[in-house]
C-alpha positions in Angstrom: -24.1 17.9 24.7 -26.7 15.5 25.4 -25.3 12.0 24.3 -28.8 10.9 21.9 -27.8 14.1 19.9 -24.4 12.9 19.4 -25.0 9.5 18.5 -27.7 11.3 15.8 -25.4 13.4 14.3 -22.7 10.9 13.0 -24.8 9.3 10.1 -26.1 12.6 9.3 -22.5 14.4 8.7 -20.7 13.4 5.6 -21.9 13.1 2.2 -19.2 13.3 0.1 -16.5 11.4 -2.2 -13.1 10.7 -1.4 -10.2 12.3 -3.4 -7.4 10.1 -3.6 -4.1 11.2 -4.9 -0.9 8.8 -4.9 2.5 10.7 -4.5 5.9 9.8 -5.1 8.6 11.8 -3.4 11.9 11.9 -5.2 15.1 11.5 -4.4 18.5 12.3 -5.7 19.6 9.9 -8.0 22.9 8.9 -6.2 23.5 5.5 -4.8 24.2 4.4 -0.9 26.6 1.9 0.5 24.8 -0.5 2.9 23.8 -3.7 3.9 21.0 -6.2 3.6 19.9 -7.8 6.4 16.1 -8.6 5.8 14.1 -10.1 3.1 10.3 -9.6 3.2 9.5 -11.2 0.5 10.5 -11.9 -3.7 10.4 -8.0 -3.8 11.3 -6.6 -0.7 14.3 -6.3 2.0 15.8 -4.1 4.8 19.1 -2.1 4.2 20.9 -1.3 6.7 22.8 2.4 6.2 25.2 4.2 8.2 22.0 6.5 8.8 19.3 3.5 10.0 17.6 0.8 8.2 15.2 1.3 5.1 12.3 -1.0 4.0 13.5 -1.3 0.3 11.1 -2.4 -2.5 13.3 -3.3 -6.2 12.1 -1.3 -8.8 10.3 -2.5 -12.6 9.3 -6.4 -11.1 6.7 -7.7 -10.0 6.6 -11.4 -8.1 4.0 -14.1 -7.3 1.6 -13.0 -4.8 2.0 -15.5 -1.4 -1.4 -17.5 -3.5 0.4 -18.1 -6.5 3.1 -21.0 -7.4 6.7 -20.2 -6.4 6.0 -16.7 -4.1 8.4 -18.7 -1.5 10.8 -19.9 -4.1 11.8 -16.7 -5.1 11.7 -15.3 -2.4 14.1 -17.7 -1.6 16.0 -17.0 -4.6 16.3 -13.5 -3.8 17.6 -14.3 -0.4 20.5 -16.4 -2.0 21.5 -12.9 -4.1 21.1 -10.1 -1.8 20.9 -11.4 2.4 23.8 -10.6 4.4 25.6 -8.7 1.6 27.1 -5.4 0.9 24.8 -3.5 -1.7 24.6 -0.2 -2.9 21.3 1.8 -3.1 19.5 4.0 -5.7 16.6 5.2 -3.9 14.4 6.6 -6.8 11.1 7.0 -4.5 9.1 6.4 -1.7 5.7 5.3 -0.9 4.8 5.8 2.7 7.3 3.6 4.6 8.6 2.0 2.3 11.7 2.8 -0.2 11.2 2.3 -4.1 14.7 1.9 -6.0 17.4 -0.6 -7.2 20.3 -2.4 -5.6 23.4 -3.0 -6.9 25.5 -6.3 -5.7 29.3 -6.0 -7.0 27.5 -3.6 -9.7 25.0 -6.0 -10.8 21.6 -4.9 -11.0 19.0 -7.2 -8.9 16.4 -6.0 -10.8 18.0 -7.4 -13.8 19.1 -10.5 -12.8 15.5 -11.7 -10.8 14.2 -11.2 -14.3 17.0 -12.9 -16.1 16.6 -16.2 -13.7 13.0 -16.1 -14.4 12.2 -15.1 -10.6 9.8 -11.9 -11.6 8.1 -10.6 -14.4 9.1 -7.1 -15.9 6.4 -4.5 -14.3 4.0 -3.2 -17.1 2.4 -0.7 -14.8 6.0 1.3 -14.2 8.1 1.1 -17.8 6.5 3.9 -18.7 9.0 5.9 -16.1 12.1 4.3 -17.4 14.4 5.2 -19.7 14.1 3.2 -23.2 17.6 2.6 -23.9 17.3 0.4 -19.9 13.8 -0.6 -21.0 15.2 -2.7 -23.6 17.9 -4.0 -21.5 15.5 -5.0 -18.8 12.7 -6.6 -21.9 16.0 -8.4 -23.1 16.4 -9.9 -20.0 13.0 -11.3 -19.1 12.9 -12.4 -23.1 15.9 -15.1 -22.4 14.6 -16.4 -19.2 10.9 -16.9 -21.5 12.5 -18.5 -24.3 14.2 -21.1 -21.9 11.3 -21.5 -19.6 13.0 -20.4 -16.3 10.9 -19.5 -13.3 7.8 -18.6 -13.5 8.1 -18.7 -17.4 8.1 -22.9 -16.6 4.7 -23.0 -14.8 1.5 -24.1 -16.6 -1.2 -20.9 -16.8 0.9 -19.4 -13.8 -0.1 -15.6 -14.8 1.3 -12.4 -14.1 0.4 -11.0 -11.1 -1.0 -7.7 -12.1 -3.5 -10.6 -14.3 -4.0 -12.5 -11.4 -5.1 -9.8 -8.8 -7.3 -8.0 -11.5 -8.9 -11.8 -11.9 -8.9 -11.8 -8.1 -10.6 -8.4 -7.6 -13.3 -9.0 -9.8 -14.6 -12.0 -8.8 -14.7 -10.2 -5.3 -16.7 -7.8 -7.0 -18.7 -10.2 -8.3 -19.0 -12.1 -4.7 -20.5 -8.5 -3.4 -23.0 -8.1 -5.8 -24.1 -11.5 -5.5 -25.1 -11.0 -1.7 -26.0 -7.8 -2.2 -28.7 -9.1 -4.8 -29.4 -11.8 -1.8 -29.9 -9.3 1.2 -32.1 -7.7 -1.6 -35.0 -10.9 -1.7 -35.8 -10.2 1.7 -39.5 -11.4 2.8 -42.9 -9.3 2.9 -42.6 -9.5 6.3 -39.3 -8.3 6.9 -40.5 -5.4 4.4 -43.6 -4.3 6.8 -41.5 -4.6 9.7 -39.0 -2.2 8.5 -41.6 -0.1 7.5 -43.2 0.1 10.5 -39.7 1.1 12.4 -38.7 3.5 9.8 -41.8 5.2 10.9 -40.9 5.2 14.6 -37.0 6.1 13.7 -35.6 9.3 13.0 -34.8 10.0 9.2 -31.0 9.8 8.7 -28.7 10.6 5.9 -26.3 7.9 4.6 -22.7 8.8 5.9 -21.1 7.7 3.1 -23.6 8.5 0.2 -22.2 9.7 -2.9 -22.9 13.5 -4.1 -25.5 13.9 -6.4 -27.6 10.9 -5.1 -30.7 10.9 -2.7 -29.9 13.2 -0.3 -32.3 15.9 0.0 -30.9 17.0 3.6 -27.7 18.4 2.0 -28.5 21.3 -0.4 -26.9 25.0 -1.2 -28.0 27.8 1.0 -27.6 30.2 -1.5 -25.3 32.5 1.2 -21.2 32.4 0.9 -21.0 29.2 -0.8 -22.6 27.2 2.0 -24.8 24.2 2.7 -27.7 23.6 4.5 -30.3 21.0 5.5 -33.0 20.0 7.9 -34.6 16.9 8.7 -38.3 17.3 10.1 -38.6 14.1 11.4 -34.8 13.8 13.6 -35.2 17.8 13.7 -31.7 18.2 13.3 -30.5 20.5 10.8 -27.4 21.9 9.9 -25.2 24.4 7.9 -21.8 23.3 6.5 -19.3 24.2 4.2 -18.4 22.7 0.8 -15.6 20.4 0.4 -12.4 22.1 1.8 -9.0 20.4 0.0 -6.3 20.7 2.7 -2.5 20.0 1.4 -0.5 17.0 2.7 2.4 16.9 0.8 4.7 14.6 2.4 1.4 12.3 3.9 2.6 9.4 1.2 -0.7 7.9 -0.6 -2.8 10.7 -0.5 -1.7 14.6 -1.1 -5.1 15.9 -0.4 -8.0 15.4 1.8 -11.5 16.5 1.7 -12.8 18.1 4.6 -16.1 19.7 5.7 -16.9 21.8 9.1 -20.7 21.5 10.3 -22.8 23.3 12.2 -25.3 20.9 13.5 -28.0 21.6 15.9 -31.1 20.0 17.5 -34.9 21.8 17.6 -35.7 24.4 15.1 -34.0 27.6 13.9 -36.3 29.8 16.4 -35.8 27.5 19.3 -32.3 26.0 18.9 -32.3 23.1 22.0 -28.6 22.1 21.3 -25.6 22.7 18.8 -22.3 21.1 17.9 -19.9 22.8 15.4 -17.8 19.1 13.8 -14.3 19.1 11.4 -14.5 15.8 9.7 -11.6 14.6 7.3 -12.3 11.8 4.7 -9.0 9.8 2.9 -8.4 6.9 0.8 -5.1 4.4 1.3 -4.3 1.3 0.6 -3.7 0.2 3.9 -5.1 2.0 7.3 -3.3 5.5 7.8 -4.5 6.3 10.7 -3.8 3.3 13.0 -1.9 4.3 16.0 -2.5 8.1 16.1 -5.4 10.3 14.5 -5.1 13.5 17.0 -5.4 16.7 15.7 -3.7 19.7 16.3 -4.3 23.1 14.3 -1.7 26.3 14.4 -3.0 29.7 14.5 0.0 32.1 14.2 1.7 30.8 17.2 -1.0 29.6 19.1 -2.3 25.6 19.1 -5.8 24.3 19.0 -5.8 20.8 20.1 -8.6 19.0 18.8 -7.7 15.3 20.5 -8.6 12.0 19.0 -11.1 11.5 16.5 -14.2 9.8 16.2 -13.1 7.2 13.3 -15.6 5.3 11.2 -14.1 2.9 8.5 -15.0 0.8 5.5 -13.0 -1.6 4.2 -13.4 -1.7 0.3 -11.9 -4.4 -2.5 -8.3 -2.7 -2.9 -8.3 0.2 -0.1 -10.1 1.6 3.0 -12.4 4.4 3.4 -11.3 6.4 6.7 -13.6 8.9 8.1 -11.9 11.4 11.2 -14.5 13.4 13.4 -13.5 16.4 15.3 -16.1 18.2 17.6 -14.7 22.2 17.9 -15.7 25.4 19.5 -17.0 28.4 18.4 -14.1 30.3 20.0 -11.6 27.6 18.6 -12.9 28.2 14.9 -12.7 32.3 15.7 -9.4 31.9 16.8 -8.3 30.0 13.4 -9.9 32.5 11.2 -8.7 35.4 12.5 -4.7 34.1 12.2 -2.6 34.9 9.9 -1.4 31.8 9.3 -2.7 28.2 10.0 -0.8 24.9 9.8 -2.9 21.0 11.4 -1.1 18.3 11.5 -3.4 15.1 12.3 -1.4 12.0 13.7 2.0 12.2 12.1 1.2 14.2 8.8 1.6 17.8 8.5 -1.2 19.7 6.6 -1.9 23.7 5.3 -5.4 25.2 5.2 -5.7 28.1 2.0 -7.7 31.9 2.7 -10.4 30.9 0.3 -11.1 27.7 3.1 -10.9 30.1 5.9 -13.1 32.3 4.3 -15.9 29.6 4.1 -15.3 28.7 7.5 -16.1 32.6 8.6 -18.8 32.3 6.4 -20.4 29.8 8.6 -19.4 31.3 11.5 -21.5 34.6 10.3 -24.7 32.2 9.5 -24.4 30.1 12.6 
C-alpha cells in the first residue's frame, strides 16, 4: 500500500463517540491479614499479603488534593496509623490496579478514625453504596471532628475536594474556550490563505467528529446495515460497518468499546487503484490504558490472527483521554474470523468477545467489498 494513501486514510476513519462504562468488580466480603508497607498518599497504601502486594485505596474519604492545604499533613497522619503495621483487609472492589476497601488496625476502622481526626472528609459521591446503620456511624464521626475544628474542618475556605476539582475543571473549561474564541479572530489574510490551500488539499473528514454533525462522507448504504462514503476531491471512499460494541469485562474503566471495520480504497468504484480493509477501537479512561502494550490478537476457533501494534492517535481531554487503536487486516484474515465458530481478541492485556450479530456485519462488508 502506497504510503500517501495511508497517511490519507487516518483522518478520514472514525467518526464516532466514545462509550464509556466504569466497572467495579466485587469481591467477597471477607477480610485478609497483611501488612502495610507503603503509603501513596492521605488515601492510598501498599499491603503486603501472603499472596503479593496490593495497591489499596480506603473506602468513603476523600483527602486534599497535593494543591490544597494539608495533602502532606495527612498523609503524614495516615502514615503514623497504618505504616509498618499489621492490618487486616476488606477488599470491597477494584478499579484497574488499584484495590478499593477498608483496613482494619487492632479492629479499628481507618476509615473511621481519618474522619474522626479531621484528616478527610466523608465521600458524598460513594454513601449511596453503604449501609445506613454505618452511614450514620461514619456522618457521626466527621460531625465531632467539624464541631471541634480538627483538620481540615480548621482551615479558612479550605473546600472539599470533590468542590475544589469541580471549581478546578471548569475554569479549565473556561481557559479552552477562551483560546478557542482567540485561534477564532484570526486575520483576513490568514482566512485567504487557508482558502487558497484548502483548494489545493484533499477534503478530509475530522477523526474525531461527533455523529450527527458535518460529515457528509459517512452516510447509510441502505445494504446490511452498512456505511458508505466518497470524497470526490481525495477520491477515497469507503464502506464500513456501524458501531460494533465488543465486551471487556474485566478491562477495569471501561466494559465496552466501540469499534468499526473499514473498507477504504483509493480511485473510483470502476477503477479501484488501491484498498486497505482497517479494525479501529475507540475507549475512554481516566488515565492512558494502552501505554506499554496495544497488540492485538483475535481467536477464531483455535486458530490466532495476530494483528500487531496499533496505529494510536490520542487526545488528552479535561478529566480523561480519548484513545484511538488502528489495525490494518486482510481479506483472508477477516474470512477466516467470520467463518469460526467462536471468536475471542484480546488487545494488550484485556481480553475481549465479539457477538454473531457483529460478525454478521462484518460478512456483510465482506459481500459489498
Amino acid at each position: 500500500m502506497k504510503e500517501s494513501f495511508k497517511e490519507n486514510i487516518k483522518p478520514f476513519i472514525f467518526i464516532v463517540i466514545v462509550l464509556f462504562l466504569t466497572a467495579i468488580s466485587a469481591y467477597p466480603q471477607r477480610k485478609f491479614a497483611g501488612r502495610v508497607v507503603e503509603v501513596v498518599d492521605g488515601k492510598t497504601c501498599v499491603v503486603e499479603l501472603p499472596s503479593g502486594k496490593l495497591t489499596v485505596v480506603l473506602q468513603y474519604i476523600e483527602v486534599p488534593d497535593p494543591e490544597q492545604p494539608l495533602h502532606d499533613t495527612v498523609k503524614a497522619h495516615l502514615t503514623n496509623l497504618v505504616l509498618d503495621k499489621k492490618i487486616e483487609l476488606m477488599p470491597l472492589g477494584v478499579i484497574k490496579n488499584r484495590t478499593i476497601g477498608r483496613l482494619y488496625v487492632k479492629g479499628v476502622d481507618v476509615s473511621q478514625q481519618m474522619l474522626r481526626d479531621g484528616a478527610a472528609w466523608y465521600s458524598v459521591a460513594e454513601r449511596s453504596g453503604q449501609g445506613e446503620d454505618e452511614s450514620l456511624v461514619y456522618q457521626d464521626n466527621e460531625n465531632q471532628a467539624r464541631s471541634e475544628k480538627r483538620g481540615v474542618w480548621g482551615v479558612a475556605d479550605l473546600k472539599p475536594v470533590w468542590e475544589y476539582r469541580a471549581e478546578k475543571e471548569a475554569q479549565q473549561k473556561r481557559l479552552e474556550k477562551d483560546a478557542l474564541t482567540r485561534q477564532s479572530f484570526i486575520t483576513t489574510e490568514t482566512q485567504s490563505r487557508s482558502k487558497r490551500d484548502a483548494q489545493r488539499q484533499p477534503a478530509q473528514v475530522e477523526m474525531w467528529a461527533d455523529v450527527g454533525g458535518a460529515n457528509q462522507y459517512d452516510k447509510p448504504l441502505g445494504v446490511g446495515g452498512l456505511r458508505a462514503g466518497f470524497d470526490p476531491m481525495a477520491r477515497v471512499g469507503h464502506i464500513s460497518t456501524p458501531s460494533i460494541y465488543l465486551d471487556f469485562p474485566t478491562a477495569g474503566f471501561f466494559k465496552q468499546v466501540d469499534s468499526r471495520l473499514f473498507y477504504l480504497y483509493k480511485g473510483d468504484k470502476t477503477k479501484i487503484e488501491d484498498s486497505v480493509y482497517v479494525i479501529g477501537f475507540i475507549t475512554t479512561s481516566k488515565n492512558y490504558m494502552f501505554v506499554n502494550s496495544n497488540s492485538l490478537t483475535i481467536t477464531a476457533d483455535s486458530q490466532k490472527v495476530m494483528l500487531g501494534k496499533a496505529k494510536r492517535f490520542y487526545r488528552q481531554g479535561v478529566t480523561s483521554v480519548n484513545e484511538l487503536l488502528l489495525y490494518k487486516v486482510t481479506r483472508a484474515q477477516l474470512m477466516k474470523i467470520v467463518k469460526a465458530q467462536r471468536i475471542s481478541l484480546r488487545i494488550g492485556a484485556h481480553k475481549g468477545g465479539i457477538s454473531n450479530e457483529s460478525l454478521t456485519l462484518i460478512n456483510n462488508l465482506l459481500n459489498a467489498s
